[in-house]
N, C-alpha and C positions, 0 to 999 in steps of 0.2 A: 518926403514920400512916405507913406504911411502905409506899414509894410502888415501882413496876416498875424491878426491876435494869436497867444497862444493857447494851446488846448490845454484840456482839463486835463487830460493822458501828464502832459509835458509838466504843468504846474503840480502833479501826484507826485509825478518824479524828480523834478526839484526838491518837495517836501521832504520827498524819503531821504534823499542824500543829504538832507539838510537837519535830517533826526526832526522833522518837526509834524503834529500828526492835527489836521486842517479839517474843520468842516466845511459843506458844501458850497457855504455861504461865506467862508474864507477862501476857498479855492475861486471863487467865481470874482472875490475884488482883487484877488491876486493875479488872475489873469489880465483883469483891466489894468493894474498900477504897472506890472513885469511888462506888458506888452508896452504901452508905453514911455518906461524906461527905456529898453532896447530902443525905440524907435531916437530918443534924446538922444543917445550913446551913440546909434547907428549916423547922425549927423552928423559927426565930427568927422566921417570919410571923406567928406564933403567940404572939406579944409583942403586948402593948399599947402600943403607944407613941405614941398621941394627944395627949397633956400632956408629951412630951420633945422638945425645941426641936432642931431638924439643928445637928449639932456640926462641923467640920473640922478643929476644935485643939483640942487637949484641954490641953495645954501651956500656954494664954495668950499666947503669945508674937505678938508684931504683925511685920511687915515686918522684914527681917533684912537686907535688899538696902538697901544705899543708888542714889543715880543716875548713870548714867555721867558722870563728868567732876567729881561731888563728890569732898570729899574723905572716906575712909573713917575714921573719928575713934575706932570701935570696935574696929580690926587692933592688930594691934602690931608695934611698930618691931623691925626685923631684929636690934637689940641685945637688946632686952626678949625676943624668941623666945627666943635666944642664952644668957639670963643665967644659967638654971640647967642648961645642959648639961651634963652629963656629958663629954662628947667632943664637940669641934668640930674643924673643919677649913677654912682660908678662908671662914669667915662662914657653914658648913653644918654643920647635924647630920652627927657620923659614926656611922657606924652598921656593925656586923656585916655580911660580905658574906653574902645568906642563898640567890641562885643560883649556881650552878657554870654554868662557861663550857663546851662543847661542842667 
């Protein structure tokens, strides 16, 4: 169901909030590409998902944090990081410089 483009007002005001500053000719494809995004996005109401349980991980994965003041038993030792470097330097990855200095 293909729901009311949005206005120029509405995509100024996204801009603002968005620090971003549009000309006329940007605001006018932005209301075509936004408007139908929302409309993609607005189909998925359109799902039945009565029988699908609220997810948050999809991964499995449990707690990844240990407590402040444990000990972390899952890191690894500054050797173990170390072991198969390529290039090191006093106990650091070295690495390519990749900014120029000014």
């Amino acid at each position: 169901m293909k729901k009311k483009e949005l206005t120029k007002e509405e995509v100024v005001h996204l801009s603002k909030l968005a620090s971003l500053k549009l000309t006329d000719a940007e605001i006018e494809k932005l209301k075509k590409q936004l408007s139908e995004t929302l409309d993609y996005v607005d189909n998925l109401n359109s799902i039945n998902t009565t029988d699908v349980l609220p997810t948050d991980n999809v991964t499995g994965l449990k707690n990844v944090f240990f407590e402040d003041g444990k000990e972390n038993t899952r890191g690894l030792t500054q050797d173990e990081a170390l072991k198969n470097a390529k290039r090191k330097k006093d106990n650091y990855f070295e690495v390519n410089k990749i900014l120029e200095e000014f």
